[in-house]
ZAVOMI-736973 format. One record per atom (N, C-alpha, C): residue number from 1; chain; atom name; x, y, z. Coordinates in steps of 0.001 Angstrom, whole numbers, plus 500000, padded with zeros to 6 digits. Layout:
<NUM; A; CA; <X; Y; Z>>
...
This chain:
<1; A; N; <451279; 128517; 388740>>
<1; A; CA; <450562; 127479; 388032>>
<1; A; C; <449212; 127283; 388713>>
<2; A; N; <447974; 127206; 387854>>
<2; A; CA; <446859; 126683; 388418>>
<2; A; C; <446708; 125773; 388838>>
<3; A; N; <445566; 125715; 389719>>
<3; A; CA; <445051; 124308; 390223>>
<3; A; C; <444698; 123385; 389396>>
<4; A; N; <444287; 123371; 388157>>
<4; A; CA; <443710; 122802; 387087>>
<4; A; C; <444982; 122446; 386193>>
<5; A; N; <445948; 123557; 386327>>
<5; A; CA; <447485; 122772; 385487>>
<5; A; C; <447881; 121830; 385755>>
<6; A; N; <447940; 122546; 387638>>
<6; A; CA; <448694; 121268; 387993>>
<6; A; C; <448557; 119934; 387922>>
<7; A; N; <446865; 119535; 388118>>
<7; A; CA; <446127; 118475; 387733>>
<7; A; C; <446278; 117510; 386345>>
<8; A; N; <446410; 118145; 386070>>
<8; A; CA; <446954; 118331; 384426>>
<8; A; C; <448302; 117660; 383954>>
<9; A; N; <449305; 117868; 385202>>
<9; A; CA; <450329; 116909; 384663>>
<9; A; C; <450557; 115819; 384809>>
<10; A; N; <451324; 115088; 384255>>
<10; A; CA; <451843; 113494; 384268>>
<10; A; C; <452016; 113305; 385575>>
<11; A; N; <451884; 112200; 386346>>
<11; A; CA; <452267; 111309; 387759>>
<11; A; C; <453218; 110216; 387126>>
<12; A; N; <454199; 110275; 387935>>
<12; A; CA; <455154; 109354; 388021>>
<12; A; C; <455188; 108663; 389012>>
<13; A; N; <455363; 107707; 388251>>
<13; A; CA; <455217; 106122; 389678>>
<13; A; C; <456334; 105552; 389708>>
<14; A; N; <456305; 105247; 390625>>
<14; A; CA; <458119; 105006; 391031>>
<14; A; C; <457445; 102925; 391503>>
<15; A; N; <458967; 102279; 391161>>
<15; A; CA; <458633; 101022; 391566>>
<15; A; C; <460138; 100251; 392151>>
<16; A; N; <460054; 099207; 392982>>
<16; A; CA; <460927; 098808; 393673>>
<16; A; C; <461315; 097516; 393025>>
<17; A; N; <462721; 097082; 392726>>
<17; A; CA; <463293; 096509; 391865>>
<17; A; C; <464098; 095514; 392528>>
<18; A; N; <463531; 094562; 392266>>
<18; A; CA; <464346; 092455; 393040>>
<18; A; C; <463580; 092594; 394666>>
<19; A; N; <463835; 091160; 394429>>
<19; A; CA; <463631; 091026; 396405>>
<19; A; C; <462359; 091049; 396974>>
<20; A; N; <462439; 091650; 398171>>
<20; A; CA; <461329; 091839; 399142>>
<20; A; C; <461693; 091482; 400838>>
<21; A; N; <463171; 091170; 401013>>
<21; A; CA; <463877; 091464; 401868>>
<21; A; C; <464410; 091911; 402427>>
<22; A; N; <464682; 093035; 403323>>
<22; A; CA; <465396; 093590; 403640>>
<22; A; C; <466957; 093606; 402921>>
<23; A; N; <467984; 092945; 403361>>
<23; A; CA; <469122; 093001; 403183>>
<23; A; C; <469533; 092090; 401861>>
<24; A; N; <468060; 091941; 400945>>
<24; A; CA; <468789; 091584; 399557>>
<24; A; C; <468973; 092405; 398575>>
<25; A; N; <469529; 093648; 398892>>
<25; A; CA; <469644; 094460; 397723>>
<25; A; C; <468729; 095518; 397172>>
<26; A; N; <467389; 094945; 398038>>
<26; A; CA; <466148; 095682; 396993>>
<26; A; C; <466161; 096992; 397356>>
<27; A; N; <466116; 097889; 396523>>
<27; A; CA; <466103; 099743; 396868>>
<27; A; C; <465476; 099850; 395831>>
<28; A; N; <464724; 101063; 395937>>
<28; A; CA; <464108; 101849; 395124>>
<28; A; C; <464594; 102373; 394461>>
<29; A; N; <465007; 102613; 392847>>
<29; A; CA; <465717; 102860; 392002>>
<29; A; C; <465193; 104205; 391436>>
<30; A; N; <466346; 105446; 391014>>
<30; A; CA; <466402; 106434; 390723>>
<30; A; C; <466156; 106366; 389012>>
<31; A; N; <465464; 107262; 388650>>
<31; A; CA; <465930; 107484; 387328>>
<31; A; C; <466934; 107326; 386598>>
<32; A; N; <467971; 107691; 387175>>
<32; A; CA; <469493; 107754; 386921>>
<32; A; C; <469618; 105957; 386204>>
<33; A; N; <469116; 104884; 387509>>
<33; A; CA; <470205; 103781; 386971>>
<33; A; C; <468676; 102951; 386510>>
<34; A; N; <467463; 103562; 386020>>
<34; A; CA; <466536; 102831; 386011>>
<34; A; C; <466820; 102192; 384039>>
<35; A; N; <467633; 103177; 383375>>
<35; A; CA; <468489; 102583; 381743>>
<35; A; C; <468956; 100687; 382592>>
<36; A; N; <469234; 100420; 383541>>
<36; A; CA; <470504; 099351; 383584>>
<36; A; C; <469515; 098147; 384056>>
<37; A; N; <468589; 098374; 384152>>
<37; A; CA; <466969; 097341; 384833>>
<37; A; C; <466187; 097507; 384090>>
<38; A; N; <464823; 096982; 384392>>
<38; A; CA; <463821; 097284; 384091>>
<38; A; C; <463408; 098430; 384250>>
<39; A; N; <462302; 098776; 383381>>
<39; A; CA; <461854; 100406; 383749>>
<39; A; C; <460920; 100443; 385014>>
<40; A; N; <461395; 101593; 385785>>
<40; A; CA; <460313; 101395; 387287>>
<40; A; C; <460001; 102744; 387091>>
<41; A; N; <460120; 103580; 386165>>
<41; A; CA; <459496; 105180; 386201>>
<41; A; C; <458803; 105148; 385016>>
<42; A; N; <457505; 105317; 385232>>
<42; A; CA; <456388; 104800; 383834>>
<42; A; C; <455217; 106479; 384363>>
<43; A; N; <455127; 107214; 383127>>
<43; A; CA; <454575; 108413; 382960>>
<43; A; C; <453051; 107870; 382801>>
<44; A; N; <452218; 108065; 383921>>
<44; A; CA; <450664; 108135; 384156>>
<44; A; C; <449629; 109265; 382913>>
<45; A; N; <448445; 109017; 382391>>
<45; A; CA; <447909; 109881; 381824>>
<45; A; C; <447784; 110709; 382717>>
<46; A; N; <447548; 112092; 381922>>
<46; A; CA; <447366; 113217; 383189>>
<46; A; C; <445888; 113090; 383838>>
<47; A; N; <445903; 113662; 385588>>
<47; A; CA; <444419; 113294; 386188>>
<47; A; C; <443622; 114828; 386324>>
<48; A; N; <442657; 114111; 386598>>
<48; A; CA; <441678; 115385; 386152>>
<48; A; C; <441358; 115435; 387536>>
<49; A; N; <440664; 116899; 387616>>
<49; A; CA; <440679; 117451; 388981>>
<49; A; C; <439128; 116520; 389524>>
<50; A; N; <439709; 116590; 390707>>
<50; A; CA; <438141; 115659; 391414>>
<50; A; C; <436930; 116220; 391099>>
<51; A; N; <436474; 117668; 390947>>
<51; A; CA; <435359; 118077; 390348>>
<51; A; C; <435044; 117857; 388736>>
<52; A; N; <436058; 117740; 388015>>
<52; A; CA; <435561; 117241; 386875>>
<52; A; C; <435192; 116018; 386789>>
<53; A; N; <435237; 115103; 387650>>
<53; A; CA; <435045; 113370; 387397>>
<53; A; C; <434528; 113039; 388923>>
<54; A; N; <433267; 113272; 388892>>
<54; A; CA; <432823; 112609; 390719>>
<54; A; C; <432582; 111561; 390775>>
<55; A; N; <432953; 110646; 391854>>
<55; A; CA; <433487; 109298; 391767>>
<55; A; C; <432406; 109021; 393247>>
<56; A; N; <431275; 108306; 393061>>
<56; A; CA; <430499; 107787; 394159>>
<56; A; C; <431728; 106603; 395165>>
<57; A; N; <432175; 106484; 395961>>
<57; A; CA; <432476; 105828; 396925>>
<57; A; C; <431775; 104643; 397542>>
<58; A; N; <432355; 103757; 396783>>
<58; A; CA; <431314; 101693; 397581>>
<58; A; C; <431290; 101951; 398894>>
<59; A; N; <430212; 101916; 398684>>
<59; A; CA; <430151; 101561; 400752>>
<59; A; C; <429806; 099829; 401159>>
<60; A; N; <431062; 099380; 401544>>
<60; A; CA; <431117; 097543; 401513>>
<60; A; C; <431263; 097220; 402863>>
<61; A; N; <430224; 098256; 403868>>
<61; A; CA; <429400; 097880; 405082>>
<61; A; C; <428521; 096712; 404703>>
<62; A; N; <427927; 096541; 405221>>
<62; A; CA; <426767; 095351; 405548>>
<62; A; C; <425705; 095817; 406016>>
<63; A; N; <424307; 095275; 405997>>
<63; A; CA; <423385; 095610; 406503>>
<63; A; C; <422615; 094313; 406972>>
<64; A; N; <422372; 093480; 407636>>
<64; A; CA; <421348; 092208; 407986>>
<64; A; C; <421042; 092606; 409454>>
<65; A; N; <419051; 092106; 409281>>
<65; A; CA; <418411; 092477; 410234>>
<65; A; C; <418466; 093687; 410966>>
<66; A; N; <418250; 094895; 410025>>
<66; A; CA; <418650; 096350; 410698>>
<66; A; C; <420052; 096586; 411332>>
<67; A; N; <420955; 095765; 411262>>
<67; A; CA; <422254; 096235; 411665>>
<67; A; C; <423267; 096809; 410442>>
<68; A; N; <423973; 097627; 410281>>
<68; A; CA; <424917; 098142; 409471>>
<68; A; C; <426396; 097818; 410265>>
<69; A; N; <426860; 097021; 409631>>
<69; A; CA; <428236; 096542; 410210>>
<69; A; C; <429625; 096845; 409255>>
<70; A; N; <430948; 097013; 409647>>
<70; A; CA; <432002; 096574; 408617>>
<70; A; C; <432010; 094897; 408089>>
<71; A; N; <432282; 094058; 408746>>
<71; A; CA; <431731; 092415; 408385>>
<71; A; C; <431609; 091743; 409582>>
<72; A; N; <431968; 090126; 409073>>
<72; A; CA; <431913; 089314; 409818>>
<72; A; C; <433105; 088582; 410056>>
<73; A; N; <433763; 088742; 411229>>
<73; A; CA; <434851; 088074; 411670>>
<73; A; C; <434744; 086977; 412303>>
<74; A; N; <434756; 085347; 412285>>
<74; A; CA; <435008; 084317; 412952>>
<74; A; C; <436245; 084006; 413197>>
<75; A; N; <435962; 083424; 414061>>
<75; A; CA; <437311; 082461; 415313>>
<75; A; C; <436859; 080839; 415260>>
<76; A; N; <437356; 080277; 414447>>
<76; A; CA; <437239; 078812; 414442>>
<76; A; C; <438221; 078100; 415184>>
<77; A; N; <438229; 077087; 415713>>
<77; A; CA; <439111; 076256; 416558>>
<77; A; C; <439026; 074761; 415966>>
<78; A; N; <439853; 074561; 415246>>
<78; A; CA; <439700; 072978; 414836>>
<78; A; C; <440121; 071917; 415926>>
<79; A; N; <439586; 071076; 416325>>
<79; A; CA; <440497; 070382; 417707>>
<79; A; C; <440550; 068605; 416782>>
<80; A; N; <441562; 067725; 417266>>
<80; A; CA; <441599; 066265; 416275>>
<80; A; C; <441669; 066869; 415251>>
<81; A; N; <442568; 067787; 414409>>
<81; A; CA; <442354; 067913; 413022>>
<81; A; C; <443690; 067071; 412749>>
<82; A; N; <443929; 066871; 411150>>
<82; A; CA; <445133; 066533; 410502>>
<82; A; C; <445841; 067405; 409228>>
<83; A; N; <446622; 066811; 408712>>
<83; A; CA; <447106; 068161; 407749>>
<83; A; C; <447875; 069369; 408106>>
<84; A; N; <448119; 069415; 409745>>
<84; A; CA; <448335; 070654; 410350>>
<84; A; C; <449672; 071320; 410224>>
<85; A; N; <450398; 070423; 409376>>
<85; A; CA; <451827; 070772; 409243>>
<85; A; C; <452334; 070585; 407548>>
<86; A; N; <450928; 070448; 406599>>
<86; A; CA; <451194; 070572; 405157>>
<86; A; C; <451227; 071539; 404722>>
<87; A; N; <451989; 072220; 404239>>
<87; A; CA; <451853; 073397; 403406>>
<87; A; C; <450554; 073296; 401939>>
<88; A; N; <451388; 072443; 401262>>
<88; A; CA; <449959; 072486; 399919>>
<88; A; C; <448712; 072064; 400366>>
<89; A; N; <448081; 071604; 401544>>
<89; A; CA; <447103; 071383; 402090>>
<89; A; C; <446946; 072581; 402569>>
<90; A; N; <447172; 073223; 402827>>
<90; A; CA; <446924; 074561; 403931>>
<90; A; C; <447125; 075550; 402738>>
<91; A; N; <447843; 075924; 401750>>
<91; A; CA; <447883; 076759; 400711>>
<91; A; C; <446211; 076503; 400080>>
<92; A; N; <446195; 075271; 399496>>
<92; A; CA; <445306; 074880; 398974>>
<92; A; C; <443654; 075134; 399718>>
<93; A; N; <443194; 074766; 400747>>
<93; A; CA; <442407; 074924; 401392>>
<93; A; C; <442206; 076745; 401735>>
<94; A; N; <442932; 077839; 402012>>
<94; A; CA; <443110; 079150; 401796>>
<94; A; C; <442578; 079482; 400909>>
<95; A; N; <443117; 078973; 399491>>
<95; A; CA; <442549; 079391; 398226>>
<95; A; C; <441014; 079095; 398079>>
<96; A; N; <440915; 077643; 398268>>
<96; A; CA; <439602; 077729; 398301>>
<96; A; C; <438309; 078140; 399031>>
<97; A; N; <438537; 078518; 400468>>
<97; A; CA; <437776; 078757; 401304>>
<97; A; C; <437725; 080312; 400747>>
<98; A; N; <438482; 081181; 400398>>
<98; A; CA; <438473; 082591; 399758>>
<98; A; C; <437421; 082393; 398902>>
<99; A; N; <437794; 081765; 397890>>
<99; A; CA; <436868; 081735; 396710>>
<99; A; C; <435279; 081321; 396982>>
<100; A; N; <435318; 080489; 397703>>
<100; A; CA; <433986; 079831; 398372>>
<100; A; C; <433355; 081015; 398529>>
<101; A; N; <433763; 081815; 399518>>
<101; A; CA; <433134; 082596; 400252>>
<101; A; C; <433263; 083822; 399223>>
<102; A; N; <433488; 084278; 398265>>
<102; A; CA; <433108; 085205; 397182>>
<102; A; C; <434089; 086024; 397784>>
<103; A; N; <435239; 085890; 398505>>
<103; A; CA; <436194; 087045; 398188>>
<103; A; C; <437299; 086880; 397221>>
<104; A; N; <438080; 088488; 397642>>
<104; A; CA; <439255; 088402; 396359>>
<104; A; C; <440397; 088122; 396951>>
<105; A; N; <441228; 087228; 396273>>
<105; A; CA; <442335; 086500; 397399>>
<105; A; C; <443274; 087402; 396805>>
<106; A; N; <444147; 088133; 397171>>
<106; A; CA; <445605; 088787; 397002>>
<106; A; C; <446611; 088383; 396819>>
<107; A; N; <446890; 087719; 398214>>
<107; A; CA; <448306; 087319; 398567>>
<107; A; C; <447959; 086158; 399765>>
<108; A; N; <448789; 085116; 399713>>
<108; A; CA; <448727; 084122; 400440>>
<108; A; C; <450126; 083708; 400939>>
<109; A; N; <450848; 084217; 402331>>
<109; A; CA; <451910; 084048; 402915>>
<109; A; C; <451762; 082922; 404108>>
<110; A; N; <452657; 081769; 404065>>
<110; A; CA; <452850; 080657; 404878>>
<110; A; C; <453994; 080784; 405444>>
<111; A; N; <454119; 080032; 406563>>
<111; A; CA; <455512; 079871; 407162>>
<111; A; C; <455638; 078598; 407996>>
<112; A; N; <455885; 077362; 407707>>
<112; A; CA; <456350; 076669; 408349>>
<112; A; C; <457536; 076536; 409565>>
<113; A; N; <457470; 075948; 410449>>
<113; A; CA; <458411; 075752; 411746>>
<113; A; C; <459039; 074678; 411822>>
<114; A; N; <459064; 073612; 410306>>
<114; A; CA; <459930; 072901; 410601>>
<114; A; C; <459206; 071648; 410289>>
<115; A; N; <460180; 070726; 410423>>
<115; A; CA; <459925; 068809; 410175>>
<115; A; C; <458766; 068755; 411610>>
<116; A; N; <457147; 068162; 411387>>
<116; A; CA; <456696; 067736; 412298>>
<116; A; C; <456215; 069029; 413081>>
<117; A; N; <456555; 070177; 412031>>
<117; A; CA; <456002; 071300; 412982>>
<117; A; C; <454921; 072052; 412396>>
<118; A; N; <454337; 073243; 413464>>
<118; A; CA; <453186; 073735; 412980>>
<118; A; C; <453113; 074697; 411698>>
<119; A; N; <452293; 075632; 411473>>
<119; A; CA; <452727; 076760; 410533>>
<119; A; C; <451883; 077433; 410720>>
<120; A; N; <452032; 078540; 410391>>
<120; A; CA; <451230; 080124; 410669>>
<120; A; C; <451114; 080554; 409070>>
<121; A; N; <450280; 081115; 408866>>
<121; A; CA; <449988; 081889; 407630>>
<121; A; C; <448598; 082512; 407641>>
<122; A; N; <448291; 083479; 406971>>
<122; A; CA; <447746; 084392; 406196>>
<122; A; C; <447541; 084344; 404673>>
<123; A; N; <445646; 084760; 403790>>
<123; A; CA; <445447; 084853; 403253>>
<123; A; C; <444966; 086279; 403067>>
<124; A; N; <445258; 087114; 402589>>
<124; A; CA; <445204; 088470; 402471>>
<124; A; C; <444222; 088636; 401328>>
<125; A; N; <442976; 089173; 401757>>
<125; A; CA; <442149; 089515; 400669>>
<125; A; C; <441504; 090666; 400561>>
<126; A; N; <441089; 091131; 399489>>
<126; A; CA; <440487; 092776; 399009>>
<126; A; C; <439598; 092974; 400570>>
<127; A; N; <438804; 091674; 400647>>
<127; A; CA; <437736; 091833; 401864>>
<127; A; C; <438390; 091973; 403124>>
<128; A; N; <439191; 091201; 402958>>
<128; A; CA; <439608; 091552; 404396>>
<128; A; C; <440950; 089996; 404681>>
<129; A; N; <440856; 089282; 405199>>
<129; A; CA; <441823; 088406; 405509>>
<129; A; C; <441076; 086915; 406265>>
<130; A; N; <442370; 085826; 405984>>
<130; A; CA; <442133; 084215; 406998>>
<130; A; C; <443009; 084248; 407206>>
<131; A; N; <443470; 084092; 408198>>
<131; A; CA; <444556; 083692; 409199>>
<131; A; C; <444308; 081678; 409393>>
<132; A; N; <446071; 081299; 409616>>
<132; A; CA; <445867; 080078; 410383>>
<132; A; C; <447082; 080050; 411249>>
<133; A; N; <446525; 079183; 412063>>
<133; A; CA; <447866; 079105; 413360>>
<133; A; C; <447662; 077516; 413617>>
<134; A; N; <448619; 076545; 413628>>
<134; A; CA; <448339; 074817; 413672>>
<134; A; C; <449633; 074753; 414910>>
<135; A; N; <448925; 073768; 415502>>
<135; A; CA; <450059; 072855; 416505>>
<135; A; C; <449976; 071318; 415749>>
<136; A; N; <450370; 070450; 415536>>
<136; A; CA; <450086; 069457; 414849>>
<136; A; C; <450432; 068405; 415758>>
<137; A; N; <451180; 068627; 416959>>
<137; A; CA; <451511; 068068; 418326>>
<137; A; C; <449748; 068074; 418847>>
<138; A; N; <449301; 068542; 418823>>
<138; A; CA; <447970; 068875; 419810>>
<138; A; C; <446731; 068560; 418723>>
<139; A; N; <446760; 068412; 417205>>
<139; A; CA; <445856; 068184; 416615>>
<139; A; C; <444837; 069644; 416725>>
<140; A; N; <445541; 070649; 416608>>
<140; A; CA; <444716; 071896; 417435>>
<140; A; C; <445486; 073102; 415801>>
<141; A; N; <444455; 073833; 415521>>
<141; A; CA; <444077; 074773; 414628>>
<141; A; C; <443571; 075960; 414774>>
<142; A; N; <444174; 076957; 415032>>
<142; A; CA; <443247; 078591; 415305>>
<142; A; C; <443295; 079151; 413924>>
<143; A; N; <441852; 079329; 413555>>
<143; A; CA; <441651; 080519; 412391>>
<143; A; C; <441058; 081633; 412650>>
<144; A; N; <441181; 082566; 411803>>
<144; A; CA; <440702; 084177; 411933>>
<144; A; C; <440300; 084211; 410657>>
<145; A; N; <439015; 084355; 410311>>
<145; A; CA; <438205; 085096; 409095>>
<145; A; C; <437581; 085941; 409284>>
<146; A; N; <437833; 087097; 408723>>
<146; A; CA; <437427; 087943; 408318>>
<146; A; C; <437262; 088896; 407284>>
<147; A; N; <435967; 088961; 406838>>
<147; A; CA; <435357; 089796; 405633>>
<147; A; C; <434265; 090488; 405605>>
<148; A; N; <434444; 091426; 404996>>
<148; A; CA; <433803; 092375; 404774>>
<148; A; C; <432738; 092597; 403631>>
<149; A; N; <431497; 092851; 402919>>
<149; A; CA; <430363; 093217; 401662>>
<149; A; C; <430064; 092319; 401357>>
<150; A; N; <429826; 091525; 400307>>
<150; A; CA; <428921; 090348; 400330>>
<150; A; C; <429431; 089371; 400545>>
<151; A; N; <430576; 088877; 400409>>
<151; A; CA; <431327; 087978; 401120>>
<151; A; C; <430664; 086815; 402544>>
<152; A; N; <430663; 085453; 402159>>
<152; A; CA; <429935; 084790; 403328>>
<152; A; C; <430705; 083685; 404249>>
<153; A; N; <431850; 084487; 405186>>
<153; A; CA; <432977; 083363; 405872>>
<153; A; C; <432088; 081942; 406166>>
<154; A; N; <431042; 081983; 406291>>
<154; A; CA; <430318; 080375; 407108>>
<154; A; C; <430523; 079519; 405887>>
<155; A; N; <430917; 079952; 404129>>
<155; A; CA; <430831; 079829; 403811>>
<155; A; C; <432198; 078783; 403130>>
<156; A; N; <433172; 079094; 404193>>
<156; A; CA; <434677; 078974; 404469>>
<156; A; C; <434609; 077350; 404882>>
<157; A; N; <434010; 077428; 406002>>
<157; A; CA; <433986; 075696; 407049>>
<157; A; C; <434324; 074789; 406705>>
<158; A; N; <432753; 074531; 405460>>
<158; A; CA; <433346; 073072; 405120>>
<158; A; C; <434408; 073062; 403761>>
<159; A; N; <435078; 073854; 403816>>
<159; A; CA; <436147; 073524; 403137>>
<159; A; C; <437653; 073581; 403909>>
<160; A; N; <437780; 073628; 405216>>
<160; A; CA; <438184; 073411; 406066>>
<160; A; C; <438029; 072307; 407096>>
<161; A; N; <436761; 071604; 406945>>
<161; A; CA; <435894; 070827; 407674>>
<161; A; C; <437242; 069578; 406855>>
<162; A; N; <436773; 069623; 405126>>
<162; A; CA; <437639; 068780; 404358>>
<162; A; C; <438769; 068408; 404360>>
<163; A; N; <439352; 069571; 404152>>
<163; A; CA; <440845; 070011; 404179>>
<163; A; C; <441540; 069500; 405487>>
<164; A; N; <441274; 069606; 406885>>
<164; A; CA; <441766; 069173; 407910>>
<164; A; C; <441270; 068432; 408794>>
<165; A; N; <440107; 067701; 408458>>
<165; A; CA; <439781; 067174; 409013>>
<165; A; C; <439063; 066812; 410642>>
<166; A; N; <438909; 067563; 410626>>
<166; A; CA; <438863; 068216; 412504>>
<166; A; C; <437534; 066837; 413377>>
<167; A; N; <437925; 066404; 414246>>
<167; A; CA; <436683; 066054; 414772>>
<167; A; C; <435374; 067241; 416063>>
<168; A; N; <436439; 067987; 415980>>
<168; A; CA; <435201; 068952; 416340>>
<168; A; C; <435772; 070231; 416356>>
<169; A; N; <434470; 071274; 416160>>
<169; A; CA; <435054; 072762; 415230>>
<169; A; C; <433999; 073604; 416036>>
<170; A; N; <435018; 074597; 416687>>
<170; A; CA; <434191; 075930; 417604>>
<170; A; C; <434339; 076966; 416920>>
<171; A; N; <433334; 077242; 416638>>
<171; A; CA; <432803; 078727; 415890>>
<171; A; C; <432290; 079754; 417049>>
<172; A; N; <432990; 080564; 416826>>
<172; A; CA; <432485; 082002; 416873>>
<172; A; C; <432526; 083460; 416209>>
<173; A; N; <431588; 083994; 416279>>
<173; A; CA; <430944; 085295; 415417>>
<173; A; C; <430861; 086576; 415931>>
<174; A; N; <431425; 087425; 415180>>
<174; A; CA; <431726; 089095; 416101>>
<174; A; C; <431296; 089672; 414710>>
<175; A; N; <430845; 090659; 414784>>
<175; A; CA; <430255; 091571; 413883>>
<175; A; C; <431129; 092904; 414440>>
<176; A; N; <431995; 093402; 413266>>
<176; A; CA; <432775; 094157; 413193>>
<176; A; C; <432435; 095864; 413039>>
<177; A; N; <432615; 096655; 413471>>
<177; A; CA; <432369; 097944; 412936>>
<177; A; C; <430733; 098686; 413119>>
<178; A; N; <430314; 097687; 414203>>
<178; A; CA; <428854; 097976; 414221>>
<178; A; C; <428888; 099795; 414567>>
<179; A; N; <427369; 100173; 413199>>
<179; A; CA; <427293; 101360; 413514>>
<179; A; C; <425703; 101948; 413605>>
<180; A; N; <424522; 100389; 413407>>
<180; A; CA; <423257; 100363; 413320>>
<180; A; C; <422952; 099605; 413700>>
């Protein structure tokens, strides 16, 4: 078979069925029992060989003041903040500080520690990611932003400034991937 046949045929995509836990069941389902579920084997148009279709590649480096970077990663420290143990405050504030700042939000995973306790979570975005880490004992908040192409984290703050209230907020700035 040619190189160009092969190109030529259908891709099958395979998909994973319930769950997202380990030990609840979820497996990747065979053809065989995919009649007894939903369908997880779905026939792709056929792809064309990379020389027939050249595809320019985004380059979602950065460039300010002669530097070419991957992005901008901050380390914020909220100290006196409040809120530090709400989930829909902390969901909520994620969402919006993403959007603020012109990225694409994905996925947004929280985890609370309990009555009176802190929580850790992650906002997972095309650009890149926010992290939070809260003690709510200490009034104390660690974030991680980072993004990447036009995207503007400073742009994040005061919606965090809002959201938790902080009486005072340490910023710092690392420029990622420097290559100019």
């Amino acid at each position: 078979m040619s190189n160009k046949a092969a190109a030529m045929k259908p891709m099958v995509k395979l998909g994973v069925v319930s769950g997202g836990r380990r030990n609840d069941g979820a497996t990747l389902k065979s053809t065989k029992s995919a009649a007894k579920v939903a369908p997880v084997v779905e026939a792709l148009p056929p792809v064309a060989e990379a020389a027939d279709q050249p595809v320019a590649a985004k380059d979602y480096f950065v460039e300010r003041n002669g530097v070419k970077f991957a992005g901008t990663h901050l380390l914020v420290e909220l100290w006196g903040a409040t809120n530090l143990g709400d989930l829909a405050v902390t969901d909520q504030a994620l969402r919006e500080a993403a959007e603020v700042s012109g990225a694409t939000l994905l996925h947004i995973h929280l985890h609370h520690f309990g009555p009176n306790a802190g929580l850790s979570g992650v906002a997972v975005l095309a650009e890149s990611h926010i992290s939070i880490h809260t003690w709510p004992e200490r009034g104390y908040a660690a974030l991680d932003i980072f993004m990447c192409g036009a995207c503007d984290p400073y742009k994040a703050i005061p919606v965090l400034r809002r959201a938790f209230q902080p009486t005072t907020v340490q910023l710092s700035e690392q420029k990622r991937g420097v290559i100019a």
